[in-house]
N, C-alpha and C positions, 0 to 999 in steps of 0.2 A: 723240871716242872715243879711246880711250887701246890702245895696243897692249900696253903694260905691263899695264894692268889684265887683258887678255883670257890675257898670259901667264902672271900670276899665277895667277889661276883652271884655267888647265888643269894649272898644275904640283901645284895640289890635285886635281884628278882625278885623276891620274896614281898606278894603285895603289888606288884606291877599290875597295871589292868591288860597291858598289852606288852609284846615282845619287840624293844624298838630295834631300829638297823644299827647303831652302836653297840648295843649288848648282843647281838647276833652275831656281828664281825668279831668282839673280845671272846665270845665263847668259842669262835671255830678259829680262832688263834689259838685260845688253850687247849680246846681237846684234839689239834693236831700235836700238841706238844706229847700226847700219851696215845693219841692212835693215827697214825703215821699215814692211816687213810683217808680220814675226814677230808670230806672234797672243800674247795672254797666254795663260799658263798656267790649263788646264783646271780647275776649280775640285773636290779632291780630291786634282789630281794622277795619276786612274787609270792609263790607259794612255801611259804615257811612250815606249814604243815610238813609240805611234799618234800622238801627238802632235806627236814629231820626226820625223818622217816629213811631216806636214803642215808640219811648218817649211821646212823641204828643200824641198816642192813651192813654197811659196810666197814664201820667199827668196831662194833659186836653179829659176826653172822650167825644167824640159827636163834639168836635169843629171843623168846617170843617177848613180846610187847600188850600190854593189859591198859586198857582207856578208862576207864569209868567217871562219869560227873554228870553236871547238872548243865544245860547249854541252855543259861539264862544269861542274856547280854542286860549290862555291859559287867557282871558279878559271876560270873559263873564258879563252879568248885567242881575242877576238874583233878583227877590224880591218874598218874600213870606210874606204871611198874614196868622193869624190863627187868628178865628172867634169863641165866640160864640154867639150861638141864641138861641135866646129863643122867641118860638110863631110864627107866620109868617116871619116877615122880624125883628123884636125886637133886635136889636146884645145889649148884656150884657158886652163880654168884646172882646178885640183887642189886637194882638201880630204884631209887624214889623218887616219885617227883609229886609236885603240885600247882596249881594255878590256876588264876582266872580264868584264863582263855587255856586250849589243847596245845599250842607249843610253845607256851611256857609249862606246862607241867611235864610236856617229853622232854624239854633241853632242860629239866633239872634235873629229870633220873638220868639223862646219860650225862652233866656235869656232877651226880653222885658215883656214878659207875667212875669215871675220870677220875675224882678224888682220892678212891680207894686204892685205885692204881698207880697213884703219882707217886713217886719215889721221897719227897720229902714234903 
């Protein structure tokens, strides 16, 4: 698993107004490459919210997941954070994300969470 490749791909996110079905399919190609559960993409594509959200669960379990933004179409400034913790307040690891719209800002914290993890 390439880090480069993972950085490439978010630096095309970055700016996107929308999450299309091509960068949908490259990212759940790369982040099975580091988490061996990531399911494939729902066939359609429908709910890409719902989708990445079952990645999250299933990727990373237990790690809470933090939304915050603004949900003004078609510009929104949404960010999200994926946590974990361990013990009280303990956070082990961190995912960042950002974007227009809500699943492009969760599929860049869990393609930050990926990067971290990728062996080169």
């Amino acid at each position: 698993m390439s880090k480069s490749e993972i950085r490439q791909l978010r630096r095309r996110l970055q700016g996107a107004s929308a999450l299309g079905v091509e960068e949908f399919d490259r990212a759940a190609v790369l982040l099975r490459r580091v988490f061996p559960k990531m399911p494939e993409p729902a066939p359609g594509r429908g709910d890409l919210i719902g989708q990445l959200l079952h990645a999250v669960d299933l990727c990373l379990p237990g790690w809470s997941i933090q939304l915050t933004g603004k949900a003004t179409e078609p510009d929104g400034h949404w960010r999200c954070s994926l946590r974990e913790t361990r013990g009280s307040d303990e956070i082990e690891g961190i995912g960042l994300g950002t974007g227009r719209v809500v699943e492009l800002a969760l599929l860049e914290a869990l393609l930050d969470v990926a990067e971290q993890r990728a062996l080169v």
